[in-house]
N, C-alpha and C positions, 0 to 999 in steps of 0.2 A: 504493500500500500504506500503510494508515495503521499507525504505529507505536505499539506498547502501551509507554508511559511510564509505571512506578507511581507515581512520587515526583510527577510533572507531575497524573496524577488527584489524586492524595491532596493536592496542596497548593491544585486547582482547588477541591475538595469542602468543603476545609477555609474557604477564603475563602467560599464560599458559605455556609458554617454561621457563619463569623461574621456575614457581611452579615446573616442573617436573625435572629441574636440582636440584634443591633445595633437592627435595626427594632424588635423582638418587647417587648426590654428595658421600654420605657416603657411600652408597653401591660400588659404584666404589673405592671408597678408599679401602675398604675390598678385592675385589677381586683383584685389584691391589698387596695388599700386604702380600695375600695368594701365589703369585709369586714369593713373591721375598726370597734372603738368609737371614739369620738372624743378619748377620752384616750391610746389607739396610735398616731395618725397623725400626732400631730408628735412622737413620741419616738426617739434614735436608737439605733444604726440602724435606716434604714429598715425595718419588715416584711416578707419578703420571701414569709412563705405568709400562708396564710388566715387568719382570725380567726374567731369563732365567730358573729359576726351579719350575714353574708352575707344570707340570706334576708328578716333582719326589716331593714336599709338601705332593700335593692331592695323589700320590701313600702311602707317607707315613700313612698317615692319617687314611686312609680307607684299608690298607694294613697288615703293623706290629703294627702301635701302638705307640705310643714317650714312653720310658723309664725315659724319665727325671721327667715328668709329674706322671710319674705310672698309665698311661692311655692306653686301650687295642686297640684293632683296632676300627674305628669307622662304618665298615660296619656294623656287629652285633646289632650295638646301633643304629644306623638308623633303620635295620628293627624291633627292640624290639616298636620305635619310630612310627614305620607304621604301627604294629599289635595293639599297643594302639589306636593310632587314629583311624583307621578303627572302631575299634569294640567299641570303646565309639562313633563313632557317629554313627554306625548302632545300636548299642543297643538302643541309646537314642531318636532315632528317631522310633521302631519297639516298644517300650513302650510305647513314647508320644503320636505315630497315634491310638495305641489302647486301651489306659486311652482314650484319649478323643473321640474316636467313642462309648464306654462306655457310658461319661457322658450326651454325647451328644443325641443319640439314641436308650438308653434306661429306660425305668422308674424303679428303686429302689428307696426305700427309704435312706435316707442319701446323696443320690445321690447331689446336691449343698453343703453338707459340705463336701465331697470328695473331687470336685473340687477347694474348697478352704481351705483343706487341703492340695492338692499339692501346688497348688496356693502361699502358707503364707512357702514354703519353699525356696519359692525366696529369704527371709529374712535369710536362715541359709546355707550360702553357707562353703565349705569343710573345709575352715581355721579357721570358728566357730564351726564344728562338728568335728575335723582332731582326738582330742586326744580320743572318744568314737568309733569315725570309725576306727580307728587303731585298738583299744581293740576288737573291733569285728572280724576283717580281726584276726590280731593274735589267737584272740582261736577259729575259726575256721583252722585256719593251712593256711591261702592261703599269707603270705609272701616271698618272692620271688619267683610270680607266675604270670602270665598274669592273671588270675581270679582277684586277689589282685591288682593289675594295675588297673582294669579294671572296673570291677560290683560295686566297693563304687561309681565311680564317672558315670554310667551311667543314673539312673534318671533326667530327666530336667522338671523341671516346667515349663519355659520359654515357651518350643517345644509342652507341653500339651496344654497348655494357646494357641499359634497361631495356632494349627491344631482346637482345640476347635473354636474358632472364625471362621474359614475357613468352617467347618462343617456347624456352622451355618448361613451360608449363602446357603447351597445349596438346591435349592428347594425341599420343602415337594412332590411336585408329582413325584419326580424321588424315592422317598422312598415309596410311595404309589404303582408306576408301576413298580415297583420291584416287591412287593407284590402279589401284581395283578396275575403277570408271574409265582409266585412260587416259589420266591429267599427267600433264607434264608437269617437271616443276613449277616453270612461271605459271603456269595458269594453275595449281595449289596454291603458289604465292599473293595473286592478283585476285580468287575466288574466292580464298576461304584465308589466307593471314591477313592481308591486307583489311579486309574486314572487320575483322577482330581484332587489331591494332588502331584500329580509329578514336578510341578514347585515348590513348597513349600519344597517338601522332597530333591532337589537338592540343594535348597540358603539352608538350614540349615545343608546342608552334610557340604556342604563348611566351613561353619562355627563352626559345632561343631570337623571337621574333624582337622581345626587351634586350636579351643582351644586344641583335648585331643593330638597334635603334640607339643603344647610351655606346655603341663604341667610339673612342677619340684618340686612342692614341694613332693605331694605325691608318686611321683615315690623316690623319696629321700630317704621317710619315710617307705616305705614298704619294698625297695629292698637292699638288703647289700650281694644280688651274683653279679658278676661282668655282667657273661650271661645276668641278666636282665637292665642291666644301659640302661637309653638313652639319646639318641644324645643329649640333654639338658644339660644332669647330666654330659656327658663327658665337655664343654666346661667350667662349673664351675671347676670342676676340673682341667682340664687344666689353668684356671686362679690361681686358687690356689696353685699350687705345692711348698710344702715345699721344703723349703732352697735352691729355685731356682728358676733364673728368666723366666717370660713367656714366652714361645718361640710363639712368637705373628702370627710369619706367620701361622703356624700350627693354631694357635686358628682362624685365620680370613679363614684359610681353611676347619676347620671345622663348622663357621659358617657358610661360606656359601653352603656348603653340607646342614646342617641344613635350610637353606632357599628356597632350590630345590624343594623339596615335595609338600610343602602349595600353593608355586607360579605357580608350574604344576596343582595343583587340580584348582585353582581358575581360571587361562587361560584355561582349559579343561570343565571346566564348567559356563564359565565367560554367554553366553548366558542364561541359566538352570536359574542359580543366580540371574541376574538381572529381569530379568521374576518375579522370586519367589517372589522379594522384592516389584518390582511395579504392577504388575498386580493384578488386582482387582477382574475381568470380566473372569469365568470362561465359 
């Protein structure tokens, strides 16, 4: 019998309304003072509603571009921002399901030190490989290129490693009665895994879609045409603009353009996601 506590509800409720202001707080300060002019945003206190140039900030922003900063428009860099992410996380998800249907379902030899060859590259992530990955990307020609964006950092271990696991949970006789039927591998793979890796391949969209949307170092390091900056790289810049000061609203305007993408994918696939993570039982 579960017992009805009001004081025990009301005080669970109540921490939870804080925890979520707690979060919520700096975000609202931001969009708050993406609104306002640039004589409001460092006066105290802080703003705490809107200002009257909301509209015309974010037109700037996403429109011509601040000149003070030496920053171009921000639409361009958003979508340079969306074509990475997209394609590092369908690439790395279209490698990892089929590394590990690979090592999972068929016999070669070497097959186990493959898997722990990918495996052991958990340990050398891009910031320990960045100066040989560079030299690579450079002589093959693909700096300031989406290719070069893109193909160094699309392998995941991580994504091999839990489709691997997921694999091998699913029963041997759906791989026998495939057989049976006349299927070849790909079409076991494309009929019947593929299928049933679809809660899996959506929590990991999500996720690898956030990572390759906040990456900055190597977009930094590869790109030096302006065409390929992204949203990332503009707000650095923007913070840094030589021998002048930050024009803060614009920066908190373009951060939050930069935080639209990831928070749309993750509410559009917030169902998808949480499935992926806890479901067990296929």
């Amino acid at each position: 019998m579960v017992e009805n506590r009001p004081l025990l509800t009301f005080l669970a409720h109540a921490l939870l309304v804080l925890g979520i202001a707690i979060v919520a707080l700096p975000i609202w300060i931001v969009l708050v003072t993406s609104s306002q002019a640039p004589e409001d945003v460092l006066t105290a206190p802080i703003p705490m509603w809107f200002g009257e140039r909301l509209l015309d900030n974010y037109r700037a922003v996403l429109g011509h571009g601040l000149t003070r900063s030496s920053s171009g428009p921000v639409a361009p860099m958003m979508l340079n921002s969306l074509i990475m992410a997209v394609s590092i996380a369908v690439g790395k998800i279209a490698i990892s399901i089929l590394s590990a249907f690979a090592i999972v379902y068929f016999r070669f030899p070497g097959r186990m030190l493959a898997f722990w060859t990918i495996f052991a590259t958990l340990m050398l992530p891009v910031e320990v490989r960045i100066l040989p990955t560079f030299e690579v990307v450079a002589d093959l020609g693909m700096l300031n290129s989406y290719a070069g964006l893109t193909i160094p950092l699309i392998a995941s271990a991580t994504a091999t490693f839990l489709f691997r696991q997921f694999f091998l949970t699913v029963p041997d006789e759906l791989a026998e009665a495939a057989r049976v039927d006349g299927a070849g591998p790909m079409r076991f793979f494309f009929d019947i895994l593929l299928p049933l890796s679809r809660t899996n391949i959506a929590a990991l969209f999500v996720i690898l879609f956030i990572y390759g949307w906040n990456q900055y170092l190597w977009p930094l390091l590869v790109t030096t045409d302006e065409s390929y900056y992204t949203i990332v790289m503009a707000i650095q810049r923007m913070l840094t603009a030589a021998d002048a000061e930050p024009e803060w609203h614009y920066i908190a305007a373009v951060a939050m353009l930069a935080m639209l993408p990831p928070v749309l994918v993750v509410l559009l696939m917030q169902r998808w996601f949480v499935k992926g993570l806890v479901e067990t039982e296929k």
